[in-house]
N, C-alpha and C positions, 0 to 999 in steps of 0.2 A: 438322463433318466432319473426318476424320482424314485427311490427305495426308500419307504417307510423306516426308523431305525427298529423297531419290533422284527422289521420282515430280516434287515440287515442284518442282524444277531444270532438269525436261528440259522446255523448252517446246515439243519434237517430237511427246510425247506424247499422244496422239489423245484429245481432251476436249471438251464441249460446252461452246465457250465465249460468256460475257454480258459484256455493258457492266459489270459491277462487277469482272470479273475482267481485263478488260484492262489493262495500262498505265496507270496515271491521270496521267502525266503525258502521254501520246498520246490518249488518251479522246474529246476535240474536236478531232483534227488529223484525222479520219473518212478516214484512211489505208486503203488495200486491206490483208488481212490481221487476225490476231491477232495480238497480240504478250503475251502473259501477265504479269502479275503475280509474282515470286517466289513460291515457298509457297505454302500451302492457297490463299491471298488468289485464284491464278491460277484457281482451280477454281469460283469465284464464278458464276454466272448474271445475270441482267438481274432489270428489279422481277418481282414478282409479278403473277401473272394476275389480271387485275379483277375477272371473277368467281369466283376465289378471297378475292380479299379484301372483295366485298361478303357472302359467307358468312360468315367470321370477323368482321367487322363486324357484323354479325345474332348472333352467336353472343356478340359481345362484351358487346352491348345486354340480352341477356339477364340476364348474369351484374352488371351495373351496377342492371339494374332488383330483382332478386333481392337485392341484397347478399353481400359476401363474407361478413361477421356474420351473419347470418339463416342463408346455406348451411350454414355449421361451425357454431352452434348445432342445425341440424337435422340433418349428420353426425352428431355426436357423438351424438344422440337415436338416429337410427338404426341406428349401429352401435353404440350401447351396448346397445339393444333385441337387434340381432343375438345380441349376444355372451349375454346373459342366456338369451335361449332356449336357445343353444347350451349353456351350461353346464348346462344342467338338463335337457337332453335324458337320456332314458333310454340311448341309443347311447353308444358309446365314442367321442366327439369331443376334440380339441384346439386348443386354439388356439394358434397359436405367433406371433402379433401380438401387440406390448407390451398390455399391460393397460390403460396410463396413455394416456389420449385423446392424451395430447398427445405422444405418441412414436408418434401414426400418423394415416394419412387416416381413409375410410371401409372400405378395404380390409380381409379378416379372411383367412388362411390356414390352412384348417381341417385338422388332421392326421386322416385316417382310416386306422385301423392295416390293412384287410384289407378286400378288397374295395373300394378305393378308386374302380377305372376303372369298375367297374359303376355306383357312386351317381354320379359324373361322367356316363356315358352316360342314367342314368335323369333324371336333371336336367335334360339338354340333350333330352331328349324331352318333357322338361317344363315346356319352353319358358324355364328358366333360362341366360342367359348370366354362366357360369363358365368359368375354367381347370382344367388338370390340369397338376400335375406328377407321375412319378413318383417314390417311394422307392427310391434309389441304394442304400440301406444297408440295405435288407431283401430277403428273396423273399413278404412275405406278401400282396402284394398292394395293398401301402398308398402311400399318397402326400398329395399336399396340392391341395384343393380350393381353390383361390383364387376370393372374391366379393367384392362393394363393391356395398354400397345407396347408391345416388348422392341425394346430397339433391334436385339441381336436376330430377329425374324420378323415383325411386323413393318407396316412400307407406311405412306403416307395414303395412297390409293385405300388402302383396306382401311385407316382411319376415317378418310371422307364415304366407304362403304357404307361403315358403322353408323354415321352419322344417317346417311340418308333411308338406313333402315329405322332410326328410331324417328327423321318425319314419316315415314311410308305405311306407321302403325295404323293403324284404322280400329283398336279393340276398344 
């Protein structure tokens, strides 16, 4: 969190304050009142909600049981896959994601020169969760489809889907 140091300072400033942003020298003197912390530190909240962190606990066990080796061996698979269809696609696609696995996740940023927001729209009917951004530096319509085959749920079936939805565009 970014706390301006003006904002930092004034401990008048109306904030939702926790036990980690109090005072830690006042902490256990359980005083009426806040008394803040200098700096971002005053902006702190109390622990986490329990059942927030028995989520991320669940979430963790996952990614322990799966391995981090196993996920980024099967990234790398999937978006290499990605990226091979894509190039061979008959469409005018680009990829503006390093080439070199290891100067990216799973993510791929696909340049489409025209007609960008239409394959965006037709994808997310197509039950594809992508981004759009547009093309600042053109009028032609173009912009970048941002997608990522997630190892830990996406299959290689759904990647050759994706693909065949972006020949089957017709916009």
């Amino acid at each position: 969190v970014f706390v301006h140091e003006q904002h930092g300072k004034n401990p008048a400033l109306p904030r939702f304050g926790g036990w980690w942003g109090h005072d830690e020298n006042e902490r256990f003197q359980m005083r009426k009142g806040f008394k803040p912390m200098p700096g971002a530190a005053g902006w702190q909240l109390s622990n986490a909600q329990v059942l927030a962190c028995a989520a991320h606990k669940a979430s963790l066990d996952i990614f322990a049981e799966a391995t981090m080796p196993a996920l980024r061996g099967k990234s790398e698979r999937l978006t290499g896959f990605l990226a091979y269809l894509i190039e061979r696609s008959a469409k005018e696609f680009t990829i503006l994601t390093p080439e070199d696995k290891d100067q990216r996740g799973c993510q791929l940023s696909i340049y489409v020169s025209s007609d960008g927001k239409g394959l965006f729209d037709y994808l997310h009917r197509n039950n594809v969760i992508c981004d759009w951004r547009e093309d600042n530096l053109s009028a032609t319509g173009g912009g970048v489809i941002r997608v990522a085959p997630v190892p830990l749920y996406n299959t290689f079936a759904e990647v050759w889907q994706f693909a065949q939805l972006l020949e089957a565009y017709s916009g």
